[in-house]
C-alpha positions in Angstrom: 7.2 -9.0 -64.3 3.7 -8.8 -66.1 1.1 -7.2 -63.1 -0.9 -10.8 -63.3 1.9 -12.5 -62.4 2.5 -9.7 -59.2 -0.8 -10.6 -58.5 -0.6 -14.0 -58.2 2.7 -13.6 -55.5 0.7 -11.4 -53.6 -2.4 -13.6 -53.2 0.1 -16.3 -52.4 2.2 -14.5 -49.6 -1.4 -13.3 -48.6 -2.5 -16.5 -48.5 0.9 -17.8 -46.3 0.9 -15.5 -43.5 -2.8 -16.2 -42.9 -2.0 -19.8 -42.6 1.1 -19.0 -40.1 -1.2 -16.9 -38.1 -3.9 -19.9 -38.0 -1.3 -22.4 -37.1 -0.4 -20.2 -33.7 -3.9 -20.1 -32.8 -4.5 -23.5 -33.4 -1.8 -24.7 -31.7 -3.0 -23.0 -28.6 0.2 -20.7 -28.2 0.1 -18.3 -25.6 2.7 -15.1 -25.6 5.6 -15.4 -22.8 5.6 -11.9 -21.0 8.6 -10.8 -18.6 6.8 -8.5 -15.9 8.9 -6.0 -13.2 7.3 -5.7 -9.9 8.9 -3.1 -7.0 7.9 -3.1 -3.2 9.1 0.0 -1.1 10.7 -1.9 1.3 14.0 -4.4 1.7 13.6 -8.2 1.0 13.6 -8.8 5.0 10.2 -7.3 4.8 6.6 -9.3 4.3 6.0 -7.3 1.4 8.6 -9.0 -0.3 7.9 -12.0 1.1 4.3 -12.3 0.0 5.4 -10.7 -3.5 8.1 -13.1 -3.8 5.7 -16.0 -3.5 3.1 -14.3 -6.0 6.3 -13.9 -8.3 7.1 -17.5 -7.6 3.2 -18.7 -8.1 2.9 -17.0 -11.5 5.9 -19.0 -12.7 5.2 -22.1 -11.5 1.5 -22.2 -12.6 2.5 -21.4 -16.0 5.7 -23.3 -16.6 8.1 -20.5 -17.0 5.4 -19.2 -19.6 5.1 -15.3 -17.1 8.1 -14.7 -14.9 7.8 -11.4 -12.6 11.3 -9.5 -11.4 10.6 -7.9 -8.3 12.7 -4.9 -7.4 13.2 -3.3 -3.2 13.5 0.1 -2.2 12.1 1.4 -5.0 15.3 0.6 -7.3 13.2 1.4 -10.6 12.6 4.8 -9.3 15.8 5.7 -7.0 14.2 5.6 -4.0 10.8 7.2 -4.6 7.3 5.7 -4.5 5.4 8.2 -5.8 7.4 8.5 -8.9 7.3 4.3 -8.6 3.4 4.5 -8.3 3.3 7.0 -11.5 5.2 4.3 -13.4 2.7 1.7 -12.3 0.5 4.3 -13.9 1.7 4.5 -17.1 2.6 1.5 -17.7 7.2 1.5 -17.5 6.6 -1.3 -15.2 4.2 -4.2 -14.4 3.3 -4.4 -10.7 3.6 -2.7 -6.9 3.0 -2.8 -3.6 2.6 0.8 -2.6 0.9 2.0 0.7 -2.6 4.4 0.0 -0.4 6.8 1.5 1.9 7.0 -1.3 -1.3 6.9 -3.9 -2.6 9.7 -1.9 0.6 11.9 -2.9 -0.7 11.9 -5.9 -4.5 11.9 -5.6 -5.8 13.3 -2.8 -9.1 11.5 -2.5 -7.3 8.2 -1.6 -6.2 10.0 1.8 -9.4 8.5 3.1 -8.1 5.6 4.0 -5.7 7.3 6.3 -8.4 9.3 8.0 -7.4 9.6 11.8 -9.4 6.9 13.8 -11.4 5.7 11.0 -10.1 2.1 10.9 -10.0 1.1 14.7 -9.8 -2.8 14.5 -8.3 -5.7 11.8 -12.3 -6.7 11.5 -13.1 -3.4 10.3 -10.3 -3.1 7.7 -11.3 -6.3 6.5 -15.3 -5.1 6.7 -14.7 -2.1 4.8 -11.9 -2.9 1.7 -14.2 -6.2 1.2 -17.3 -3.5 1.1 -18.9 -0.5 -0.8 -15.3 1.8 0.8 -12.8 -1.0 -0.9 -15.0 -0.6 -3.9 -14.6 3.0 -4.1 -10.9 2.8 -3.6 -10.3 -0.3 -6.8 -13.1 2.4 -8.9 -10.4 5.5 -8.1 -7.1 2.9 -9.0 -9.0 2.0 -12.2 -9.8 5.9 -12.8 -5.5 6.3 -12.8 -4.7 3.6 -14.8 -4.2 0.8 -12.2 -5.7 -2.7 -11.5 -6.2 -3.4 -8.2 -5.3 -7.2 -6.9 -6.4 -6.4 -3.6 -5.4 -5.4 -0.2 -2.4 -6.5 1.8 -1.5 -4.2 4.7 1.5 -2.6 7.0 -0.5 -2.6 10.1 -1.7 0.3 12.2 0.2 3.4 12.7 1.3 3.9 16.0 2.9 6.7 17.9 6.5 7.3 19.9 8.1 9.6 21.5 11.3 9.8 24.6 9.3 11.7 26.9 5.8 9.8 28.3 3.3 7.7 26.9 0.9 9.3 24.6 -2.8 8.9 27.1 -4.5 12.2 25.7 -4.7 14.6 23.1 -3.1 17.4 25.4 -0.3 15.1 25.5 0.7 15.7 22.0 1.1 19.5 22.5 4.2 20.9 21.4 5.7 17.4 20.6 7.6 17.7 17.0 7.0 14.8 15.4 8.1 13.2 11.9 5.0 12.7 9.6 4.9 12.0 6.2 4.4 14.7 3.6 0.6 14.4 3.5 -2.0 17.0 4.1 -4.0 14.3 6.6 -1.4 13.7 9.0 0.3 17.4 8.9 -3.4 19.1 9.4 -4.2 16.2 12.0 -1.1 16.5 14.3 -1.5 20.8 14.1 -4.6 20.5 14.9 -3.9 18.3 18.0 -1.2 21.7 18.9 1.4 19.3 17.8 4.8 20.8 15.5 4.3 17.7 12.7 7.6 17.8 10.8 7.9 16.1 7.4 11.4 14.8 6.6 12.7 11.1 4.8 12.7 8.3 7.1 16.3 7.3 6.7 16.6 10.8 8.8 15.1 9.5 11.4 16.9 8.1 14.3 19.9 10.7 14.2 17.3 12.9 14.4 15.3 11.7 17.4 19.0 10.8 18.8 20.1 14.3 18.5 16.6 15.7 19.7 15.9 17.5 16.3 12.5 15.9 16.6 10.8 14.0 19.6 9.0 11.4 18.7 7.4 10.1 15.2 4.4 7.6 14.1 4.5 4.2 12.1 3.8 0.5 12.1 4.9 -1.4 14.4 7.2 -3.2 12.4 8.7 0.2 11.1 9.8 1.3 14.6 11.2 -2.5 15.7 13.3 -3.0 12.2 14.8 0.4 12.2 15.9 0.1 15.9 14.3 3.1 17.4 13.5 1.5 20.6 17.5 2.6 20.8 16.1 6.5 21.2 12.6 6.2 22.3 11.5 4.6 25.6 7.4 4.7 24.3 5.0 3.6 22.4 1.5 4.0 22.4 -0.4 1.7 20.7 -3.8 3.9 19.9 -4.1 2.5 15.8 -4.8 5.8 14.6 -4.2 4.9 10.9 -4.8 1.6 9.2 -1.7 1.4 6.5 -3.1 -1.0 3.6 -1.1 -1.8 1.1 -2.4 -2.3 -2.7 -1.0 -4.0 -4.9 -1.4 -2.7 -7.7 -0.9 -3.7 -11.7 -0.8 -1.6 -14.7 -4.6 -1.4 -16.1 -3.8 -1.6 -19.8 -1.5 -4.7 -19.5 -4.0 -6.6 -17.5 -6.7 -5.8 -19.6 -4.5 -7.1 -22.5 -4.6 -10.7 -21.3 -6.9 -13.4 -22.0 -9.5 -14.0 -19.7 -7.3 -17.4 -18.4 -4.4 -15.4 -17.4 -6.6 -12.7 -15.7 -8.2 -14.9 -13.9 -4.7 -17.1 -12.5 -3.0 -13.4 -11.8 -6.0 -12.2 -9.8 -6.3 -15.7 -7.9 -2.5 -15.8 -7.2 -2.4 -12.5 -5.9 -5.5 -13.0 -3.8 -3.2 -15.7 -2.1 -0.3 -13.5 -1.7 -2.3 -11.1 0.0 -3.3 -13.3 2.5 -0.2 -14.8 3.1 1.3 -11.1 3.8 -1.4 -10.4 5.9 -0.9 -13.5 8.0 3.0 -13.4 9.0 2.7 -9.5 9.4 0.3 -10.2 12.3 2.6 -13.0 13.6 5.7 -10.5 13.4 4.0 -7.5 15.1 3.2 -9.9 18.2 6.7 -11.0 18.5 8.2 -7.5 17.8 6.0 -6.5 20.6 7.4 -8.3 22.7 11.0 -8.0 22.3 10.4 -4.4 22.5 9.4 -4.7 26.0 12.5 -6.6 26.7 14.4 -4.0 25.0 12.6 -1.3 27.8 10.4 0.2 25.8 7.1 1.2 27.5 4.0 0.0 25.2 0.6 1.5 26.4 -2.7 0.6 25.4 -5.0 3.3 26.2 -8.7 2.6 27.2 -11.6 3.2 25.7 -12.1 6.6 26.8 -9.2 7.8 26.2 -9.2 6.5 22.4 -12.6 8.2 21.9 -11.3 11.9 23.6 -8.5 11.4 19.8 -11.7 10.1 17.7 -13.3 13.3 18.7 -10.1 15.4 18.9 -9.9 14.4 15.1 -12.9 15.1 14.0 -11.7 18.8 12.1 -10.2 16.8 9.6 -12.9 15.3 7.8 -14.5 18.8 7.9 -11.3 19.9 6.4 -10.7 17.5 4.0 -14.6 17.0 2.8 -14.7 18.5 -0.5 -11.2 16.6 -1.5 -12.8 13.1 -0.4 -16.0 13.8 -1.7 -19.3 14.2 0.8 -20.9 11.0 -0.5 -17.6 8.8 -0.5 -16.8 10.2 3.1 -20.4 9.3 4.0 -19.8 5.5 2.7 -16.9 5.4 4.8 -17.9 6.5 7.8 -21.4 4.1 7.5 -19.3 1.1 6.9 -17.0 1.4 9.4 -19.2 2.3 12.2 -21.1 -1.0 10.7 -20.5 -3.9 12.4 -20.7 -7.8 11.9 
């Protein structure tokens, strides 16, 4: 074959596969993407719920065009969510719903937002991840490779034990209590003279029913769904930690869509949010309640008494300064003494 005739074929194929790449575009197609998505918890829980309906959302506002598999207990990392948030990270899977806890195993500086007594009220969480403090927390998820779609939440964090309710910070003397492996709540509980032990959850309950520990701190919804109102008559109800939850998508791939499908994944999850924020609420108040029935004590403490732990707490932020960072701390601390 003479090279003008090589030519020619080459201009012609050339020629062909520009035209099949002008036809796609012209006829408006847009790529199909199958997306994974894991929550920590089991599909009874409103994290699933709320992800269930974004999942469903997605799907039905594109015609099957963007389906999203959604994944409990962490199956796509047996078990663990910090290795499931480092996926998030780089990109072996779409989507989360991850506690700042969990982001704070692996970056410090998000352990703000578990600062003891720094979120005291709903209005305040809502005043400060709306605000400059959310801002700083979707700037840090953006530094590490994530996309923030906003805040859902677990609640606030509260304390039992088998012993009496929990009224001052003397009270917590001595008490061993489960904590999770984080430097905020170990140097909080020491501090308070407390023995914080850090051990898995699904330990739990044999060992508060064997007295290997005497008490431990979660959501509400933590302690009434894992039964241990069975071995521990109190609760007290001080919301020392706010527990958001973030969901969370991987950077690159979001910033790989069109501006149309940004905008429909960042509007659906907005809804989802809300929605998870909504029947959480609704459950705590009924959990609440059939808590009681079950005998457990719930106490509210009083103003004062919450204000002797805000100031009982205060060694952490001097401890933890130089990991949050003086000026972000500062931000914080403004905004949520702010109020509306």
């Amino acid at each position: 074959m003479g090279k003008k005739a090589l030519s020619i074929i080459l201009v012609a194929l050339t020629l062909f596969l520009g035209s099949c790449s002008e036809r796609s575009v012209a006829g408006n197609e847009k790529p199909h993407y199958d997306w994974k998505m894991t929550v920590t918890v089991g599909s009874g829980s409103t994290w699933y719920e709320a992800a269930k309906k974004f999942a469903d959302d997605v799907e039905a506002e594109t015609d099957g065009r963007i389906t999203i598999a959604i994944f409990t207990n962490e199956q796509l990392s047996a078990g663990s969510p910090e290795a499931g948030v480092e996926q998030l990270m780089d990109g072996t899977k779409d989507f989360s719903y991850n506690s700042s806890i969990i982001y704070a195993g692996i970056d410090p500086r998000f352990g703000i937002l578990s600062a003891p007594f720094l979120i005291n009220s709903y209005e305040d969480a809502e005043r400060m991840l709306n605000g400059e403090s959310g801002a700083l927390i979707n700037a840090m998820l953006r530094e590490r490779g994530v996309e923030p779609l906003g805040f859902a939440e677990s609640g606030f964090r509260q304390v039992t034990n088998d012993t009496q309710p929990i009224k001052k910070p003397e009270d917590l003397k001595h008490l061993k209590i489960r904590v999770p492996s984080m430097g905020v709540f170990t140097t909080h509980f020491r501090n308070q003279e407390a023995d914080p032990i850090t051990m898995a959850f699904s330990e739990v309950y044999t060992a508060l029913q064997q007295g290997t520990i005497d008490g431990q701190e979660n959501p509400v919804d933590v302690t009434y769904s894992s039964g241990l109102s069975e071995v521990q008559g109190y609760m007290t109800m001080w919301n020392y930690v706010y527990d958001a939850l973030i969901l969370g998508m991987n950077k690159e791939l979001y910033d790989s869509l069109d501006r149309e499908d940004q905008q429909l994944i960042s509007r659906l999850a907005e809804e989802a949010n809300a929605y998870q924020i909504e029947i959480a609420r609704n459950k705590e108040e009924r959990q609440l309640e059939e808590l009681k029935e079950k005998g457990m004590d719930i106490y509210y403490p009083t103003d004062e008494e919450i204000q002797q732990f805000r100031d009982a707490a205060q060694p952490v932020y001097e401890h933890f300064e130089d990991i949050w960072g003086k000026e972000n701390m500062q931000t914080f601390l403004t905004e949520a003494a702010a109020k509306d």
